[in-house]
C-alpha positions as CSV (number, residue, x, y, z in Angstrom):
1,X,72.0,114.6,101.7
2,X,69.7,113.5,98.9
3,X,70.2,112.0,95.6
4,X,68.7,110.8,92.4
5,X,68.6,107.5,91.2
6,X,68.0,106.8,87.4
7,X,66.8,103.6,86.6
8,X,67.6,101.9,83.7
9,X,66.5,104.5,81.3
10,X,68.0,102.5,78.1
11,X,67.0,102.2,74.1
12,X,65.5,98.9,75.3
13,X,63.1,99.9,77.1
14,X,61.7,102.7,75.2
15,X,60.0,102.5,72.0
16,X,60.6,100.3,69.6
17,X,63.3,98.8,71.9
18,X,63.6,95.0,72.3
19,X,61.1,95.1,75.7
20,X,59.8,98.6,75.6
21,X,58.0,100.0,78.5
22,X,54.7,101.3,76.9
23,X,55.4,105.5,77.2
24,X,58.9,104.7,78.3
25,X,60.6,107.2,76.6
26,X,58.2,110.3,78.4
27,X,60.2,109.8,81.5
28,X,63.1,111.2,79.8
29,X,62.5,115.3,79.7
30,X,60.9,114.4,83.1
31,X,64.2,113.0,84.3
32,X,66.1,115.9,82.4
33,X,63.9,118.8,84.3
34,X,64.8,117.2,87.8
35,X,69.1,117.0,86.9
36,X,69.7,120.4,88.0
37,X,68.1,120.4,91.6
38,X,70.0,117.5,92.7
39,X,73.8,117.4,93.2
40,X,74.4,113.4,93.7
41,X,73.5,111.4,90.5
42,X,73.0,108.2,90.0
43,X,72.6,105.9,86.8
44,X,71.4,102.2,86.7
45,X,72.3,100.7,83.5
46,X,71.0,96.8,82.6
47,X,74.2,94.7,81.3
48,X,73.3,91.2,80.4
49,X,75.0,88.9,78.6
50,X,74.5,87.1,75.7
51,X,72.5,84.2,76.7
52,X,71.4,85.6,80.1
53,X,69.2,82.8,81.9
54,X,66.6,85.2,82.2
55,X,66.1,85.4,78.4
56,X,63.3,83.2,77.4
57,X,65.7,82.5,74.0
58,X,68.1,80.7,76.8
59,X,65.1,77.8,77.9
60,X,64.3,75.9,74.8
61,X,60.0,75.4,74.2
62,X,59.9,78.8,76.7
63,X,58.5,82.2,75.2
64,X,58.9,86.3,76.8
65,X,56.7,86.5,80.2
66,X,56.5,82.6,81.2
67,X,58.1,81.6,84.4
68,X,60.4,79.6,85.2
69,X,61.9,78.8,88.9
70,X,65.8,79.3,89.1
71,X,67.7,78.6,92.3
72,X,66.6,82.0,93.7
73,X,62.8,81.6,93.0
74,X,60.8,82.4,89.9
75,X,62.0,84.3,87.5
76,X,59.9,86.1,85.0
77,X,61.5,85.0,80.8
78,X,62.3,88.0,79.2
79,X,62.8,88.8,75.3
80,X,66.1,89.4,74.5
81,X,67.7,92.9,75.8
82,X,70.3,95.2,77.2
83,X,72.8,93.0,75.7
84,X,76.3,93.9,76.4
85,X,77.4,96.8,74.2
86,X,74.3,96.8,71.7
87,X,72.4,100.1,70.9
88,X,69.8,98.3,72.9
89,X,71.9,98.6,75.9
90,X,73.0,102.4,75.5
91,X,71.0,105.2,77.3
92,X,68.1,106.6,75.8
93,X,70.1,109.3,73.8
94,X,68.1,112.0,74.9
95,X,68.9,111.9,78.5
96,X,71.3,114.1,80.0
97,X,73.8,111.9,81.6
98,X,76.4,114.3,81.8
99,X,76.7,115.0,85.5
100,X,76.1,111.6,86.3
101,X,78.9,110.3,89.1
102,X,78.4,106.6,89.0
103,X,77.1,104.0,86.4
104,X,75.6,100.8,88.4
105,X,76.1,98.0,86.2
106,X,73.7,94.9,86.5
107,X,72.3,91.4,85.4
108,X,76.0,90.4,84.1
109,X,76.0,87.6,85.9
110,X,75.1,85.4,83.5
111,X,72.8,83.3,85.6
112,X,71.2,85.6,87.7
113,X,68.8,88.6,86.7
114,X,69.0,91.9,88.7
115,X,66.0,94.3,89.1
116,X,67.4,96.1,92.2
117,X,69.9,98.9,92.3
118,X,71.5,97.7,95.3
119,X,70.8,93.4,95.1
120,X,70.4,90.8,92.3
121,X,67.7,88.6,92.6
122,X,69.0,86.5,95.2
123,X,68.8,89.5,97.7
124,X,72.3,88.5,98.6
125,X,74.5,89.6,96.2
126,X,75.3,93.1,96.5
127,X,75.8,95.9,93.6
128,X,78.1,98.0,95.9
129,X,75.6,101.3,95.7
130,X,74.9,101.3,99.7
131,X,78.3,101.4,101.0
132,X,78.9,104.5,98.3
133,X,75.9,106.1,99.3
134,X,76.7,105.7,103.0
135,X,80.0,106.8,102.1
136,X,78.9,109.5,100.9
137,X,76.4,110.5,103.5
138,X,73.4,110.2,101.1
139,X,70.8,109.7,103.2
140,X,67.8,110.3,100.8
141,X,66.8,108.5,97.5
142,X,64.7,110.2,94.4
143,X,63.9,107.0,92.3
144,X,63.2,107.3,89.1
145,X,63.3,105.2,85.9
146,X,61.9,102.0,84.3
147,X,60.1,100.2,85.0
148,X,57.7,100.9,88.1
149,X,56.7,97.4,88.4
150,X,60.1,95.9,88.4
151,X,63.4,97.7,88.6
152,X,62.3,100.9,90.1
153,X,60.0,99.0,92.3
154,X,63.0,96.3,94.3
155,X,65.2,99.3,94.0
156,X,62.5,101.4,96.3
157,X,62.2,98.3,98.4
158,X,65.7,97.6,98.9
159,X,66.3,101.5,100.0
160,X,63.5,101.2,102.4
161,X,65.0,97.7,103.8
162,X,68.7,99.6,104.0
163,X,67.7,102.1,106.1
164,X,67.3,104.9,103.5
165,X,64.4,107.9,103.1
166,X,62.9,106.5,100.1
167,X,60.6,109.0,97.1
168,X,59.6,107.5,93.9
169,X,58.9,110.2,91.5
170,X,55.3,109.1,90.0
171,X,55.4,111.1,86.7
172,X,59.1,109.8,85.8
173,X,58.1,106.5,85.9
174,X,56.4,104.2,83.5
175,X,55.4,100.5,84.4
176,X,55.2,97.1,81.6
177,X,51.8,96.3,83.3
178,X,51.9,92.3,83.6
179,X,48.8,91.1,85.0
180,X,48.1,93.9,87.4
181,X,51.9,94.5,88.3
182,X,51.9,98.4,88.2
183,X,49.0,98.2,90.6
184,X,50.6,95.8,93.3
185,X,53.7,97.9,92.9
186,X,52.2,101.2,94.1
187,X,50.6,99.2,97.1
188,X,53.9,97.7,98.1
189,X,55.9,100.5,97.7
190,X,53.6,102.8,100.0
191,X,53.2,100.0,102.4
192,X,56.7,99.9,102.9
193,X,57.0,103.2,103.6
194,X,58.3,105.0,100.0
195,X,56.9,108.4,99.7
196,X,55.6,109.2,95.9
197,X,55.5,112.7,95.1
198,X,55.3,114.1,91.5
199,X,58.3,116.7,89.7
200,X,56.4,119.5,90.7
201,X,56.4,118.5,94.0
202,X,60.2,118.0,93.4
203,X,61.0,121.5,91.9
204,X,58.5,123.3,94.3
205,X,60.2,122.1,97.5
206,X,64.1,122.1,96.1
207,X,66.4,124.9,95.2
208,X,68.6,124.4,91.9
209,X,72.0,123.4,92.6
210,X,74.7,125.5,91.5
């Protein structure tokens, strides 16, 4: 059994957001096109604090994209975003979010970011979405989201390292592009085994659900 996973596809990150993703928002009717041919539906949703250590705001002298090392390892400083029930932190308004089943919260902890679906950044804690999926019998992950270089990326990784069939949708996906990130992304992705396959791919081998 497969299903979709939709990464973090908030006001934030699009344009004109507090950290957009440069062509974030073109994921959206991407996303929207691939809904129906999935029955399973997942939605990320970043949920920081006020505050949240990884906010470069939060380390005095510190600006957006310096790192810092926290007690799980460096952490990229991030302008201030997804805050706790700000328009920021809403879903872009234009995606369909309607038969969603579960929202996975993350980064509320307030000092530990979260980039994966399914671990914070200390690889230990757990979100709770493998046991549903396995619950479930979802054996098959469609990834798809913001940003390819970071959330979508340790999400792809983390559903390799759990055991699950792992595609990353290349056209509803955008990366921020830090020194070469989206690159090294691709390459770590594919080494680890996740397929890429683009929405007409998708559509072409899938039959609509009813």
């Amino acid at each position: 059994m497969k299903a979709l996973l939709v990464v973090d596809v908030q006001n934030d990150f699009c344009p004109g957001g507090a950290l957009p993703v440069p062509e974030g928002d073109a994921v959206v009717p991407v996303i929207n096109r691939l809904i129906p041919y999935f029955g399973n539906i997942i939605l990320t949703q970043d949920w920081h604090p006020a505050g949240h250590w990884s906010f470069a705001s939060a380390h005095p002298g510190k600006k957006p994209f310096e790192t810092i090392q926290l007690s799980y390892g460096e952490q990229v400083l991030w302008p201030d975003h997804c805050v706790q029930g700000t328009p920021g932190a809403d879903f872009h308004p234009e995606l369909d979010t309607t038969r969603a089943q579960l929202i996975i919260r993350k980064g509320f902890r307030k000092e530990i970011d979260s980039y994966s679906a399914f671990y914070e950044n200390d690889k230990q804690t757990t979100t709770g979405l493998a046991g549903y999926l396995k619950e479930r019998g979802i054996t098959t992950l469609y990834v798809v989201g913001l940003a390819a270089d970071f959330c979508v990326k340790w999400s792809a990784l983390d559903g390799r390292r759990l055991g699950f069939d792992v595609y990353v949708v290349t056209d509803a996906t955008r990366g921020i592009d830090t020194n070469g990130s989206l690159a090294r992304a691709w390459e770590e992705m594919k080494a680890a085994g996740v397929h890429l396959i683009t929405s007409d791919e998708v559509v072409r081998q899938t039959e609509p659900v009813a």
